[in-house]
C-alpha positions in Angstrom: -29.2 0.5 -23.8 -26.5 2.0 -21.8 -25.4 5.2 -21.9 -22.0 5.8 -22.6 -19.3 6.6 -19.7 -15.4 7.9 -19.2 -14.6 4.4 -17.7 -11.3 6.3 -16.3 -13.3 8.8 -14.9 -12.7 8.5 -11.0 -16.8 8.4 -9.9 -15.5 10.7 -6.6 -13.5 13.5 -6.3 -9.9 13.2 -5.6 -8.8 16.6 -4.7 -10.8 16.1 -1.7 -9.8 13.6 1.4 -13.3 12.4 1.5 -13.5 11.5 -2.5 -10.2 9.6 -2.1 -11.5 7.8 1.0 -14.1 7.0 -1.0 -12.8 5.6 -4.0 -9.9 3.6 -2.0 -12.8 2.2 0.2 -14.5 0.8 -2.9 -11.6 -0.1 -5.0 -10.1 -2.3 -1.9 -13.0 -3.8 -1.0 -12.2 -7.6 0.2 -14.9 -8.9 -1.5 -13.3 -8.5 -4.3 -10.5 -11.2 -3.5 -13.1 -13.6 -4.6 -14.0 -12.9 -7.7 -12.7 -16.0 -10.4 -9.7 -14.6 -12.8 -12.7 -15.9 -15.4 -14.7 -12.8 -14.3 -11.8 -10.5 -13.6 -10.7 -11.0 -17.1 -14.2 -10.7 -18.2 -14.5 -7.5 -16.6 -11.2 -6.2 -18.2 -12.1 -7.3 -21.4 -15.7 -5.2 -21.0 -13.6 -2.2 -19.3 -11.2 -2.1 -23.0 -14.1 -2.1 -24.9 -15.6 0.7 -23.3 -12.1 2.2 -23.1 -11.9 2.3 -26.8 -15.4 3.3 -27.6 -17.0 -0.1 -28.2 -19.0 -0.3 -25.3 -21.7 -3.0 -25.4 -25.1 -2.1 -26.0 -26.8 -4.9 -24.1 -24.6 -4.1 -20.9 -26.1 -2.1 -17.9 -24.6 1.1 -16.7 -24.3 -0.9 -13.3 -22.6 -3.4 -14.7 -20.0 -1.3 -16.3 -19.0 0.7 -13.3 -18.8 -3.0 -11.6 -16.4 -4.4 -13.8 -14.2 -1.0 -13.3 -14.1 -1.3 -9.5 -13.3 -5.4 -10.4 -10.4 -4.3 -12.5 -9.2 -1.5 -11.0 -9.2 -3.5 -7.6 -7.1 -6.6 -9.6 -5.1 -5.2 -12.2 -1.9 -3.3 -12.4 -2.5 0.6 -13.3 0.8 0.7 -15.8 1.1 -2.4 -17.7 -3.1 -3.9 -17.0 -1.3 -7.2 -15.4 -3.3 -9.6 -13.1 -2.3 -9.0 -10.0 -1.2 -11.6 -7.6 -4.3 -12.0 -4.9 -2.0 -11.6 -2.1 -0.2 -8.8 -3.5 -3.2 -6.7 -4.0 -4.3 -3.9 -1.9 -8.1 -5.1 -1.8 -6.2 -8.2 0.3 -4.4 -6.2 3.1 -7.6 -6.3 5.4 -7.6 -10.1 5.8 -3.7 -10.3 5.3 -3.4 -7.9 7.4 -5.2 -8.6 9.8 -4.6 -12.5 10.4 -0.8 -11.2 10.3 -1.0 -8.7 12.7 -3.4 -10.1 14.9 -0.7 -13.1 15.5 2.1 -10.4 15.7 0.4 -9.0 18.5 -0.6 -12.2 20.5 2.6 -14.1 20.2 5.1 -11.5 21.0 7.0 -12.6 24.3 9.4 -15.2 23.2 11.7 -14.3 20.6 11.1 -17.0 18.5 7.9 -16.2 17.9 8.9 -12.7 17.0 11.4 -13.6 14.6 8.6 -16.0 12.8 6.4 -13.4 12.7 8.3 -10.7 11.8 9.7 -12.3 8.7 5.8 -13.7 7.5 5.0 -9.8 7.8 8.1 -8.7 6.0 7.2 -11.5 3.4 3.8 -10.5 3.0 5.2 -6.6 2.2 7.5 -7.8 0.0 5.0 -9.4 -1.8 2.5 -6.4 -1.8 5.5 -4.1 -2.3 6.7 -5.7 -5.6 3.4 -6.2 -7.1 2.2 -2.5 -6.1 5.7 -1.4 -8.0 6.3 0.8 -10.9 5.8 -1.0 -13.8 8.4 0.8 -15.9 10.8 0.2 -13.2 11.5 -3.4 -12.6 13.8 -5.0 -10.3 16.2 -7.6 -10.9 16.5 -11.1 -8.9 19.5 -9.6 -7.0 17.6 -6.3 -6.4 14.7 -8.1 -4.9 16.5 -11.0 -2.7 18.6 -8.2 -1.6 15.4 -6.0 -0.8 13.7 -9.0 0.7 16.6 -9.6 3.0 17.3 -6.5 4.1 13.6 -5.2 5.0 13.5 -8.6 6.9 16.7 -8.5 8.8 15.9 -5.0 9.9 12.6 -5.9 11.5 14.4 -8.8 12.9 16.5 -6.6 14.5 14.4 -3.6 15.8 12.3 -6.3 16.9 14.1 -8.8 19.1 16.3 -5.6 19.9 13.7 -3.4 21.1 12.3 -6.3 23.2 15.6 -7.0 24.9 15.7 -3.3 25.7 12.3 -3.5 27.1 12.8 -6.7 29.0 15.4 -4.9 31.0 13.9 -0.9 31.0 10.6 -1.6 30.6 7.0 -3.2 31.7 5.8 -5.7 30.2 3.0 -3.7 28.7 5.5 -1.7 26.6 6.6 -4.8 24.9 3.2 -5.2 23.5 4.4 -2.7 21.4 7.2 -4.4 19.7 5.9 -5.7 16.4 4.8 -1.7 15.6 8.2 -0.6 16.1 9.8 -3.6 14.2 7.1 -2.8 11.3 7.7 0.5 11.3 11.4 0.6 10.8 11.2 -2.4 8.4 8.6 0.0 6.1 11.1 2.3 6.0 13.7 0.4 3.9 11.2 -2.7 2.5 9.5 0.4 0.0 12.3 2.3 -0.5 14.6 -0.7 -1.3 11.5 -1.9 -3.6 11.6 1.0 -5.7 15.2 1.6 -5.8 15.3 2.0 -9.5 13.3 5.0 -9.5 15.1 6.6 -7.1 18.8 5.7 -8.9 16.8 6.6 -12.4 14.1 8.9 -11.9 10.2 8.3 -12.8 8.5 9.9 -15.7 6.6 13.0 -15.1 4.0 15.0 -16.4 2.7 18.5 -17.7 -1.1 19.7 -16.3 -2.3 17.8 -19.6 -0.6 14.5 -19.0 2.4 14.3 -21.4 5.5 13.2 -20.4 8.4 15.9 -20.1 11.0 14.2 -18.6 12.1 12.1 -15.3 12.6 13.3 -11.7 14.4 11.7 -8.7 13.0 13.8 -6.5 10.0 13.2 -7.3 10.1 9.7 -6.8 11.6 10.7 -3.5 8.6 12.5 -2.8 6.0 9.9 -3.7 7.9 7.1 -2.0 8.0 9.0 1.3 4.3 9.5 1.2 4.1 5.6 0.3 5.8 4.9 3.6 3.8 7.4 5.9 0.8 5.9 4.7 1.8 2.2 5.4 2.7 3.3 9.0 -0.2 5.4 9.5 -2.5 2.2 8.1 -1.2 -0.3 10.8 -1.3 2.4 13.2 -4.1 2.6 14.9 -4.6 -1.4 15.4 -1.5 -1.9 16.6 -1.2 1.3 18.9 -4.9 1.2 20.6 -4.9 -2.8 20.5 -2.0 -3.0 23.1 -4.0 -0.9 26.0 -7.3 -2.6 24.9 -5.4 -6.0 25.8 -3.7 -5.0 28.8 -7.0 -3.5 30.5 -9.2 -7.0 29.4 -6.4 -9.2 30.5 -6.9 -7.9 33.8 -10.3 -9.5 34.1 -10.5 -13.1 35.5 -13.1 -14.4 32.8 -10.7 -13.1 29.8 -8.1 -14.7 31.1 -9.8 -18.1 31.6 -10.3 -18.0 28.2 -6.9 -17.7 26.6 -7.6 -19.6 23.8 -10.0 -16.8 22.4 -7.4 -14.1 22.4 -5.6 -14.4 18.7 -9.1 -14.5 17.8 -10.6 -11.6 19.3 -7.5 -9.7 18.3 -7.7 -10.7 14.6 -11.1 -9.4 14.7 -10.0 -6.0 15.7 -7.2 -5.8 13.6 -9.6 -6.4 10.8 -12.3 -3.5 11.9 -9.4 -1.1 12.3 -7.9 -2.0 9.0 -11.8 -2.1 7.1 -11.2 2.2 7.5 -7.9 2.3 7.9 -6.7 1.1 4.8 -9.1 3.2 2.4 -7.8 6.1 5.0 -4.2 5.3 4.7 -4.5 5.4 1.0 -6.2 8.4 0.7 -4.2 10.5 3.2 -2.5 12.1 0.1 -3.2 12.2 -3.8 -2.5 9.9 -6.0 -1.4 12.2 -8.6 1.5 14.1 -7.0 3.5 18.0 -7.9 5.9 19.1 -7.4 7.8 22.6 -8.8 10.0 22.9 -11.6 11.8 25.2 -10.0 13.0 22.3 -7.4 14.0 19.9 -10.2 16.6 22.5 -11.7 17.5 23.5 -8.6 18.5 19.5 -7.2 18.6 17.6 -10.8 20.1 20.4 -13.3 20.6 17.2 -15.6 17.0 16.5 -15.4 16.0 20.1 -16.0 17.8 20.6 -18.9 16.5 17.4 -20.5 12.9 18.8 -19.5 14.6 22.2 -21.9 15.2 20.4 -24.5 11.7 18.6 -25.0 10.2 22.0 -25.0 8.0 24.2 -22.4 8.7 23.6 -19.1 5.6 23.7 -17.0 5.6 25.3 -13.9 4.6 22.4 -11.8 4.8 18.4 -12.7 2.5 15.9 -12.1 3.4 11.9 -11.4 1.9 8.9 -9.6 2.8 8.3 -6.1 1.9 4.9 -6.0 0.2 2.8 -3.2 
């Protein structure tokens, strides 16, 4: 017989850096990705019924904690939706990687930075719109227009960088045009994503977890940490990977075997996103504050809605997002 559990009790400690790391490096796990929606939905159905008390008693303690890391690697957070596979954030290691990887290989004609550019930019539209706020959905217009924008700026930082570089700079340096074009492209993909919480605010909490109001600024706040975070977690591969390349590329057997090269630099995009992406994620909490005292100082409106619930804590709490 199992013993019963807090099935939303987080089985590491989030205030710290290393609890987070931990938890993000089990709940993205890639092995999850192939799990059948039959057994994701099995494990949701078992994770509700220990939710509301009805917890099985021919079900293992293992088990249970299994089918929480299944559904809390699958499902939306807000509204308990399957998540799209490719969306998820358990898929960014072998999306990831396969994209960048190619991103950093084919990077000398423009045409193959433009193609590449706007499969990235897809593949973060995708992630960002299933990662969204659930309570604050986009419209078709909203999203083409996201989608478009995010894409036409990486287009342009990219091929725009590079012809900068193809006339300042070494070839080397132009190794690290896809990072710059990702970069900039982060910075107006998310933002653009979760427009609607920053035109309407996103519900925040007191230290006990009722809602007293909505705040612009703190959607601000947790959107700007979003972006850091999905800089900081292509980072590293794409940085370090450059002036691994360039130093291998010098040796005549490397170069003989050309053909290897996507390869070999898919497979390091992978082992730098298998830490990086639980890292990247964890770098700040996923329950954010922020002080009252800056909501009435920037949103009066917003404060004096808070005033008219009731007390107004001294600090609010909301969810970042990922």
């Amino acid at each position: 017989m199992a013993n019963h559990i807090d099935i939303d009790k987080p089985l590491w400690n989030l205030n710290s850096f290393t609890g987070r790391f931990m938890h993000f490096f089990w709940v993205t796990d890639p092995r999850t990705c192939f799990t059948s929606e039959d057994d994701l939905l099995k494990a949701k159905d078992l994770v509700l019924k220990v939710r509301q008390g009805n917890q099985p008693t021919d079900v293992s303690i293992e088990e249970i904690i299994h089918a929480k890391k299944l559904y809390e690697s699958a499902f939306h957070p807000d509204s308990g939706e399957l998540q799209n596979i490719f969306g998820r954030m358990s898929f960014q290691m072998p999306g990831g990687m396969a994209i960048t990887g190619a991103m950093l290989q084919w990077y000398r004609t423009n045409t193959a930075v433009i193609f590449w550019q706007w499969v990235n930019q897809s593949f973060n539209a995708l992630v960002n719109y299933t990662n969204r706020n659930a309570n604050s959905s986009l419209t078709t217009t909203q999203l083409v227009v996201s989608y478009v924008s995010a894409t036409s700026s990486a287009l342009l930082a990219a091929v725009g960088y590079k012809g900068y570089l193809t006339k300042k700079a070494s070839p080397f340096f132009q190794r690290y045009v896809p990072f710059v074009a990702v970069a900039v492209a982060n910075c107006i993909n998310i933002p653009l994503m979760r427009q609607n919480e920053l035109i309407y605010g996103i519900d925040i909490q007191d230290e006990n977890g009722n809602t007293v109001g909505k705040s612009r600024v703190a959607a601000a706040k947790g959107i700007s940490q979003v972006v850091f975070s999905r800089i900081a977690m292509c980072a590293p591969g794409m940085l370090i990977l450059p002036i691994i390349m360039e130093s291998l590329e010098k040796n005549r057997l490397f170069r003989s075997v050309s053909f290897l090269h996507a390869p070999f630099q898919v497979m390091v995009v992978g082992c730098f996103l298998t830490t990086m992406v639980p890292t990247a994620c964890a770098l700040f909490p996923q329950t954010a504050s922020l002080s009252s005292g800056v909501i009435k100082l920037i949103e009066p409106e917003f404060y004096e809605d808070m005033r008219k619930n009731g007390r107004i804590p001294s600090k609010v709490y909301f969810n970042k997002g990922l």
